[in-house]
N, C-alpha and C positions, 0 to 999 in steps of 0.2 A: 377562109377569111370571113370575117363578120360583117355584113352590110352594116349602115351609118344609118338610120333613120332619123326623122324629127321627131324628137318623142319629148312629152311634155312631161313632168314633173309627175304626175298622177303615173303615167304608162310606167314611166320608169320604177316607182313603186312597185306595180302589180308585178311585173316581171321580179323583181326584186323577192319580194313577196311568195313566188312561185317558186322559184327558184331555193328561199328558205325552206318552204315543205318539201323540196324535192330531196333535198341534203339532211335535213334533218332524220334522225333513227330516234325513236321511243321518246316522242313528245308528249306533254302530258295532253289528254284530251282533251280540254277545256282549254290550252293553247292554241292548241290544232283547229279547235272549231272559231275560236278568237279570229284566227287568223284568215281564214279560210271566209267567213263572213264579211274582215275588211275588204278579201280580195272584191265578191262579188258587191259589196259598196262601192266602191272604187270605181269598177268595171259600168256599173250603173248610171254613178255620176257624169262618168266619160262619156257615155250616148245621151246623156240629156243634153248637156252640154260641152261638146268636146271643145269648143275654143277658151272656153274658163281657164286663164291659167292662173295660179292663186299665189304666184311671185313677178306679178304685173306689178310697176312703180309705183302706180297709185292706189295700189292694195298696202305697198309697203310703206309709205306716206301715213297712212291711217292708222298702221301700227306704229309708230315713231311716234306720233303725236297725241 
């Protein structure tokens, strides 16, 4: 059975993310390395700032208006 963690929006990416390179066969390499580079952005962002969530209300307010 799968623990339940709190995972933000970003984490859930990465895993997401990982999980496509793990599945995928005969990527083209320039996706691969696309991809692979989001992860470690991602992963970066999260230790600068892991309480950032970037579908907070008042992030979503700004884009509405």
């Amino acid at each position: 059975m799968m623990k339940k963690y709190s995972l933000n929006p970003r984490q859930v990416t990465i895993i997401r993310l990982r999980e496509f390179l793990q599945k995928s066969l005969n990527l083209e390499p320039e996706l691969e390395r696309f991809v692979k580079t989001l992860i470690i952005s991602l992963e970066k962002a999260d230790h600068v700032n892991p309480a950032y969530n970037p579908c907070s209300s008042d992030r979503i307010e700004k884009v509405l208006h």
